[in-house]
N, C-alpha and C positions, 0 to 999 in steps of 0.2 A: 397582452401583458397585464392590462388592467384586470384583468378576471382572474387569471391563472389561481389567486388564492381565496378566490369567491369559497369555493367549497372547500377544496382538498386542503387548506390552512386549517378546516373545520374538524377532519377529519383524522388530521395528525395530532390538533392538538387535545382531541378527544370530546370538543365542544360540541360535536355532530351529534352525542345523542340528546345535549340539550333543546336543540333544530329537531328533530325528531320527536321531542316527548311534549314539546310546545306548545299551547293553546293555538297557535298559531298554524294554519294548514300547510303545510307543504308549498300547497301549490303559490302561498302568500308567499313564502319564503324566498321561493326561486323566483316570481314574480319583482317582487322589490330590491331581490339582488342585481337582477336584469333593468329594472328604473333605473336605480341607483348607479350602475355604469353609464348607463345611456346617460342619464342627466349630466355625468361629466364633460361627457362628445358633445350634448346640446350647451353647454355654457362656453364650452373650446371654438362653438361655431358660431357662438355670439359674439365671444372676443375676436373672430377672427373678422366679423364686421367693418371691424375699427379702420382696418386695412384699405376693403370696400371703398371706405369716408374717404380715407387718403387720395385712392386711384378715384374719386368722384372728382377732389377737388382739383387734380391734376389735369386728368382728362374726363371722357365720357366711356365710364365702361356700360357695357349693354348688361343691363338688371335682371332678361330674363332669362340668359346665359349663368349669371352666377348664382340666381337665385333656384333653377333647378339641378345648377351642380351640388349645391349647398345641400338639396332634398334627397339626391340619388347620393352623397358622401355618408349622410346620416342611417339612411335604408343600408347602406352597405356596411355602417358600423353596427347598426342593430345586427344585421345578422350573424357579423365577428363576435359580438358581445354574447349571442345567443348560445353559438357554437364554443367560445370560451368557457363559457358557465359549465356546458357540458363535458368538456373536454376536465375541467376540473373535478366534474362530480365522479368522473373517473377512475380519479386517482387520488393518493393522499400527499403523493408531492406536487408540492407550486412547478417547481422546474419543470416537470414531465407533463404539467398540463400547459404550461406556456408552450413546451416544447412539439405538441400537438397542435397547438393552436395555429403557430407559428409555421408546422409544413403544411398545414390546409391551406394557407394562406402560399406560402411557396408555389405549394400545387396551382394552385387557382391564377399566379402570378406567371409560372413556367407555361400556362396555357396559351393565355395572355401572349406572352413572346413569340412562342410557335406559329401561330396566326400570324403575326405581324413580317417572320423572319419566311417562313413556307405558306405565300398564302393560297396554295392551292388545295391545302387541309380547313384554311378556314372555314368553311362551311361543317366540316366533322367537330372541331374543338373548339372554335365558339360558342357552342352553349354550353360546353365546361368551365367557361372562367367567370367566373363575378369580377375582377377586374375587367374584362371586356363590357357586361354590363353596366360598369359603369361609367365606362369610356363614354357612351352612349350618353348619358348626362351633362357630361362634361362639355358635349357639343350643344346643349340644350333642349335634346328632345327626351322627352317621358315616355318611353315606353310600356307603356301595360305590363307587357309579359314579365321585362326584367323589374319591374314593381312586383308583381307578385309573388317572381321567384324568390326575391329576395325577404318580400313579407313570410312566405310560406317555409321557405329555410330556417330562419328565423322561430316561427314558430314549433315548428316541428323540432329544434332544437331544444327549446323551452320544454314540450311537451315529454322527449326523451330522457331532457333531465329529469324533471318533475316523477315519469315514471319507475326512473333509477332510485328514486332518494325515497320511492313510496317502497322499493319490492327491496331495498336496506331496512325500511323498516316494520315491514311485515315480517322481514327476516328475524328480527331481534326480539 
């Protein structure tokens, strides 16, 4: 939902060829729209610190448990942010790109269940769900692989938009 009007807000309201005609590259553009989310996740995961303090002062929670859930939450919002941007660059309504965002995320969530509900598939649809990758975190281990799936989804979303917003404006 944070992204949905990253671009397609741009492009309704006709600002997109200001983004396009800009000193500014392209790739700058989707670049720091993609920071610019993310830094809201990383200030959300600073506040949620606070919390941390509390369950320290109560009990003893184990540090390197929430300290790697904390790392696999953030990789797994880069890659929502990534795929948001996109899903925006899409289209020129906000609705219709939340609303993409939002069944990838379904999808990836409905995987998730199947596994858990039929686990004799798990081995076939586990590596479908980025919620399962990040289950995985949550127990406190780092995985490589789901690190990098989630790095390289991520980027390749980036790179997709990026290339969308270049062959818009070669179009023009």
């Amino acid at each position: 939902i944070l992204t949905m009007r990253s671009i397609a807000e741009e492009r309704k309201n006709g600002t997109e060829q200001l983004l396009l005609t800009s000193p500014l590259s392209i790739t700058k553009i989707v670049l720091g729209k993609f920071i610019a989310a993310t830094v809201v996740v990383v200030i959300t995961e600073l506040i949620s610190f606070m919390y941390f303090a509390i369950t320290s002062h109560f009990g003893a929670p184990h540090v390197q448990t929430a300290l790697v859930t904390m790392f696999g939450f953030l990789l797994f919002c880069m890659m929502y942010i990534a795929f948001g941007i996109f899903a925006s660059s899409l289209t020129e309504n906000q609705i219709i790109a939340g609303v993409i965002t939002i069944a990838f995320m379904i999808i990836s969530i409905a995987f998730f269940i199947i596994t858990w509900v039929l686990p004799d598939f798990n081995t076939n649809l586990s590596g479908l769900s980025f919620v399962n990758m990040l289950y995985k975190y949550t127990q406190g281990e780092i995985d490589i692989a789901d690190t990098v799936t989630f790095i390289t989804a991520a980027i390749t979303s980036i790179v997709l938009t990026i290339t969308l917003m270049q062959r818009r404006k070669s179009v023009r």
